[in-house]
C-alpha positions in Angstrom: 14.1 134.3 -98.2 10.6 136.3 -98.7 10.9 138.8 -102.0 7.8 140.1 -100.7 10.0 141.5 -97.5 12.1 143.5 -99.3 12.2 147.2 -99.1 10.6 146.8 -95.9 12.6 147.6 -93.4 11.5 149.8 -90.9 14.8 151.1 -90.0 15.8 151.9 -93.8 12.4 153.5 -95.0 10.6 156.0 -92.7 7.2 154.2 -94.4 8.0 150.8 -95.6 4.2 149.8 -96.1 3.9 153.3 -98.0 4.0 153.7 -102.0 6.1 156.3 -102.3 7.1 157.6 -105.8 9.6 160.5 -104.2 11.1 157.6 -101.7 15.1 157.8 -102.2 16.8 154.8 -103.5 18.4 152.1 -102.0 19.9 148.8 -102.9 17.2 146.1 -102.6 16.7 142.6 -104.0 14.3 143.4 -106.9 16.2 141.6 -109.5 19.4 140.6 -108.3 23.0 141.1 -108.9 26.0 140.1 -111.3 26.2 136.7 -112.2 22.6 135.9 -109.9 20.7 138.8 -111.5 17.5 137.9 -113.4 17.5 137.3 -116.8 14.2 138.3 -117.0 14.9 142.0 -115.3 15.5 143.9 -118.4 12.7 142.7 -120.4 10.1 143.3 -117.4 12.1 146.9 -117.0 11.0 147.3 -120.7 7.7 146.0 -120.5 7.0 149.2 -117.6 8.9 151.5 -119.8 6.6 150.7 -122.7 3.3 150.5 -120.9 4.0 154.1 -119.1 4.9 155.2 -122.3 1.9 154.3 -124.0 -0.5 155.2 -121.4 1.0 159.0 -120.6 0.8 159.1 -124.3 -3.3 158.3 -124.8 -3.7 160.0 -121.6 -1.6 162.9 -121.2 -3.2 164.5 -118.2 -2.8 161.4 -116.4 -1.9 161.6 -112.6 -2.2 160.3 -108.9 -5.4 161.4 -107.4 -4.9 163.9 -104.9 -5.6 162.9 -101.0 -6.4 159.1 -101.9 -3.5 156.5 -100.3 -2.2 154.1 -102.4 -3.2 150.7 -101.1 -0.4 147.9 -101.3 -1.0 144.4 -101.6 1.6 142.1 -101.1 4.1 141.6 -102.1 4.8 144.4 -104.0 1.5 145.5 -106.1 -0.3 148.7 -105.7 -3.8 147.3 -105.1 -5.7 150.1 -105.4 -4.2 152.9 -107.1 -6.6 156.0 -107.5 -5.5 158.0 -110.9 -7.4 161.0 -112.3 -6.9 162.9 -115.6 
């Protein structure tokens, strides 16, 4: 199984190779489920929590540059992510 396919699918996401904030949600493989869910999944969950947290907070004007694409790198990093504020 490839982690790096998931949320992929053509024929569940109009844009799979798109990063779209607004995208609705669907199940996916991310971190798992019941008893094979990561242990890990909270504390990374946190971690983003935190770190969004903290940067809206020093940077409260903080947003996606308009017109610039948001470049993925596999599998599932924004590798270029244009922000203005």
């Amino acid at each position: 199984m490839a982690f790096g396919g998931a949320d992929r699918d053509g024929t569940r996401h109009p844009r799979p190779d798109t990063f779209d904030l607004t995208r609705p949600p669907v199940r996916h493989l991310a971190f798992g489920r019941g008893v094979r869910s990561c242990p890990g999944s909270q504390l990374a969950r946190e971690q983003l929590n935190l770190t969004l947290q903290e940067l809206t907070g020093r940077l409260p004007g903080l947003r996606l540059a308009e017109g610039q694409p948001v470049a993925m790198d596999p599998p599932l990093a924004p590798g270029r992510l244009h922000l203005t504020w």
